[in-house]
C-alpha positions in Angstrom: -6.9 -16.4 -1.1 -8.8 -13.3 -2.2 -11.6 -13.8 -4.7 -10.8 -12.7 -8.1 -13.9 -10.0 -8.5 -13.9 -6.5 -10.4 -14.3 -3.5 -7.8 -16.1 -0.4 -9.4 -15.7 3.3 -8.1 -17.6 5.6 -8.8 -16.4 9.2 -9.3 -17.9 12.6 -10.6 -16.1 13.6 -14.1 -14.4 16.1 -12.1 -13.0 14.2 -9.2 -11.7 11.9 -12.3 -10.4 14.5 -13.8 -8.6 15.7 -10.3 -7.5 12.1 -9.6 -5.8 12.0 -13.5 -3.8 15.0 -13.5 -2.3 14.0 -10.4 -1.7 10.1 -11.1 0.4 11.8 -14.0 2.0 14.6 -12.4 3.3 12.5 -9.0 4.4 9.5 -11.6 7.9 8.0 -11.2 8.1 10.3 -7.7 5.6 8.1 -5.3 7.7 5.5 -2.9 6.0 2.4 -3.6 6.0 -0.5 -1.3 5.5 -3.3 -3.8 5.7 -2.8 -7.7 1.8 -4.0 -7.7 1.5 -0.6 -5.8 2.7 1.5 -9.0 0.7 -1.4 -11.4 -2.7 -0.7 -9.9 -2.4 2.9 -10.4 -1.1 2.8 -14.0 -4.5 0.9 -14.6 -6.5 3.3 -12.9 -4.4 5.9 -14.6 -5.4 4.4 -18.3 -8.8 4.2 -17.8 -8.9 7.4 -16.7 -7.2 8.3 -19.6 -9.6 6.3 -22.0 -12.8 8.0 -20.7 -12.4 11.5 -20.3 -11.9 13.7 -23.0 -11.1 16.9 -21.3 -6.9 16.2 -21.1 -7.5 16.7 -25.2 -8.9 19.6 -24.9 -7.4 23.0 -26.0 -9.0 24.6 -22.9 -7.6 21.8 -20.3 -6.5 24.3 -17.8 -9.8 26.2 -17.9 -11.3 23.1 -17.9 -8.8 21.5 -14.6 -9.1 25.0 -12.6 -13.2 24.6 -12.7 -12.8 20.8 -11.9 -10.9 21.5 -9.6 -12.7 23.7 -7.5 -16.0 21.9 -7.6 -14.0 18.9 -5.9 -13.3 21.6 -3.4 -16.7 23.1 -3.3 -16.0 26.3 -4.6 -18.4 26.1 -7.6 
């Protein structure tokens, strides 16, 4: 039986913001194995979406663009 134990991961504000928009862009589209599959990542989706600020933002774009290319290293 696997112990029941949180698992943290720790990610820039800009790979989070990277790993957000596409958790909701690829929703509904990703073949899942198991429905616990698509459960795990509407967890990770919502606390995403409960720390960051940026999808509010008028300049979200701007703001996704510039995230964006950091995660690539193009800053």
């Amino acid at each position: 039986m696997i112990a029941k134990r949180s698992v943290q991961i720790e990610l820039t504000n800009e790979e989070a913001l990277v790993l957000f928009e596409w958790l909701t862009h690829t929703e509904g589209r990703l073949p899942f194995v198991d429905p616990a599959e698509q459960t795990v990542l509407w967890r990770i989706e919502g606390q995403l979406e409960s720390n960051l600020t940026e999808p509010l933002a008028r300049d979200y774009a701007s703001l996704l663009r510039t995230a964006r290319a950091s995660v690539n290293g193009e800053e």
